[in-house]
N, C-alpha and C positions, 0 to 999 in steps of 0.2 A: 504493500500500500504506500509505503513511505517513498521505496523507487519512483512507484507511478505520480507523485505528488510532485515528486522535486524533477520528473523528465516534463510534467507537464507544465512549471514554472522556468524552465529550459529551454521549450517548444517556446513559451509566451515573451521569451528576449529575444528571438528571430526576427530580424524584418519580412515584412509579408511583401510582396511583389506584386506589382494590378502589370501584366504584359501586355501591351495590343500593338498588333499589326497598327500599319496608316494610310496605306491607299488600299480603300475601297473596305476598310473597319472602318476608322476613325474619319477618314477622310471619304466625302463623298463626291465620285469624280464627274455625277449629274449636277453639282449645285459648285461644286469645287470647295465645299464647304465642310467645316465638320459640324453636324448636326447641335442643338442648343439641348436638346438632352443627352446626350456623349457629355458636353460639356460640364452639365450640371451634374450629372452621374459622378464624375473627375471630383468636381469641389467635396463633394460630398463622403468621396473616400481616400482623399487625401490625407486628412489628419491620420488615418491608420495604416495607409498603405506607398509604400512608394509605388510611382507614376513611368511604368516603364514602357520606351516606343522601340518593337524590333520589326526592321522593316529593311527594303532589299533598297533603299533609297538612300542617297548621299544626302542626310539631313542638314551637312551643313554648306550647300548650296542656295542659293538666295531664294529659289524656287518653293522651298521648305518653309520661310521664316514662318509664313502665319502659323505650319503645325507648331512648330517651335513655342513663338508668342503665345501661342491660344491654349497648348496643353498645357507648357511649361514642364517638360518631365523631367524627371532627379537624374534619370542615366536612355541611353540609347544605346540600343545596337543596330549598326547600321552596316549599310551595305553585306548584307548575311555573314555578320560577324567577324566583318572585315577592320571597323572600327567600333572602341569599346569604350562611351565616356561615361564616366560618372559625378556626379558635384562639382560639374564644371572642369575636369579633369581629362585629359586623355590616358583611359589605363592599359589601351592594345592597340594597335594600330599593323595591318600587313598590308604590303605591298608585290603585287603580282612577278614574279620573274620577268625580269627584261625579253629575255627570248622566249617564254611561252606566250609573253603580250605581240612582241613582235609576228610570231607563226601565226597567231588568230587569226591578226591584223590583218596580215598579208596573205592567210587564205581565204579569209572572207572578200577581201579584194577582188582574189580570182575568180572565186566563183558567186560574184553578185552580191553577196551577203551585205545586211547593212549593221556592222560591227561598231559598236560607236561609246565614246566615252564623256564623261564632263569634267572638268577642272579647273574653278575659279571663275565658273557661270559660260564657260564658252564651251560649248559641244563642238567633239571629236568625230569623225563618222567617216563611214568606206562609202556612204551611201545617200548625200544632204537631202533631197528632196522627198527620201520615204520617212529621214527620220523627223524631219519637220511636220509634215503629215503627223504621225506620232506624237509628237510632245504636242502639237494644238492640240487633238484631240484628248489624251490620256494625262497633261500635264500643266500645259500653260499656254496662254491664248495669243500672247505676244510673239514678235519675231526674236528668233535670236539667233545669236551668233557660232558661225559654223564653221570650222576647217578641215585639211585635212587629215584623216586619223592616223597618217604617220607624224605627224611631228609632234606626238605622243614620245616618240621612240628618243629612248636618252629620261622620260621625266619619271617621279615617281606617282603610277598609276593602280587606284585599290581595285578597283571594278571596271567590267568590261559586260555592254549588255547586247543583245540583239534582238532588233526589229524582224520578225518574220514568224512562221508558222511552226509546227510540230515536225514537218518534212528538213526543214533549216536546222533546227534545233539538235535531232538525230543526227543530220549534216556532222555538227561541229563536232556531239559527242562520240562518234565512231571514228572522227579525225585525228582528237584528242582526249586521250584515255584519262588526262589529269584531273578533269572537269566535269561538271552537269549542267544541265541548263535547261532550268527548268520554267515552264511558261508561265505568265502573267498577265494582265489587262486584257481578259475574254481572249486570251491565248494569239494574243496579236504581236506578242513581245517576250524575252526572255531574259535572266540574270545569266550571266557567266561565272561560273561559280569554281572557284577550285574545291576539290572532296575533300581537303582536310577543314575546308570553311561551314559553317551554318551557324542560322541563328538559334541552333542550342545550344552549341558548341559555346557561342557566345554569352549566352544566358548562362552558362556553368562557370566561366570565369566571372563574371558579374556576380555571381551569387557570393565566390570568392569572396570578392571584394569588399560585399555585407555582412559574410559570415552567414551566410541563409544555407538552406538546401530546396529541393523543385517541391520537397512540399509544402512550403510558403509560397506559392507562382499560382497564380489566376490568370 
């Protein structure tokens, strides 16, 4: 009885973790908004929970600030647990192999693919005018700015995503045994993912970080 007392005052110094996705949870990509009950749900269990966004998204692209602004969360994983912040803090950060980015690059080149990255608000791409298409419709209503996706080559880059179908996507993965690439936005689009990345992977280092375990995580 006494064990069970003192594990379950043990259990109750855990942080508890609220995890949500962001586009197309949180974010709603018919209004581009995130809904005013999401919102208030958030205020409401805040005081007891940290506020966690894992999402296959580079949150800190300008593109993000309102999720940013409007949730406010304690930690992110972002880009499928490509980077890991927490209380303002960067606590992981990977960056792609130069030559597995480069091979992508340049076989999606060859064979049409629209390969494409962002860095610093300016989109990279094998392919501008499918991925413009794209971000209007899935992301952002504005023009922006586009070049081309080798002069990636030489920077350091976490994520690499692509524009295309399930036929594309098996493309890459049968090309490149490193990766998966798995589909997104009504299967219009994909992450490029390397396999030792995901955002649970990511979430277990985070948990780290609080001293929690996945059975604090909602």
């Amino acid at each position: 009885m006494n064990q069970q007392i003192s594990k379950s005052k043990e259990d109750a110094k855990l942080e508890k973790l609220l995890c949500f996705d962001y586009d197309m949870t949180l974010l709603d990509h018919a209004t581009g908004t995130i809904p005013e009950s999401a919102q208030r749900a958030i205020r409401l269990l805040r005081p007891e929970w940290k506020i966690i966004i894992a999402t296959g998204r580079d949150m800190h692209q300008p593109e993000s600030d309102y999720g940013i602004k409007t949730v406010h969360p304690d930690a992110i994983v972002e880009m499928n647990g490509a980077r890991i912040c927490a209380d303002g803090k960067v606590l992981y950060e990977y960056f792609l192999p130069q030559k597995l980015m480069r091979q992508i690059i340049r076989f999606g080149r060859e064979k049409g693919l629209c390969i494409s990255c962002i860095l610093d608000n300016v989109y990279y791409t094998t392919a501008p005018q499918r991925l413009q298409e794209f971000v209007n419709t899935c992301v952002r209503k504005d023009a922006i700015q586009v070049r081309p996706a080798e002069e990636v080559f030489g920077k350091r880059v976490s994520a690499l995503t692509l524009v295309g179908d399930q036929k594309d996507a098996r493309l890459l993965e049968e090309h490149f045994s490193e990766v998966r690439v798995p589909l997104f936005a009504k299967k219009r689009g994909a992450d490029i993912i390397p396999k030792t990345l995901s955002k649970a992977e990511g979430m277990r280092q985070l948990l780290k970080h609080y001293g929690s375990d996945f059975s604090h995580v909602i």
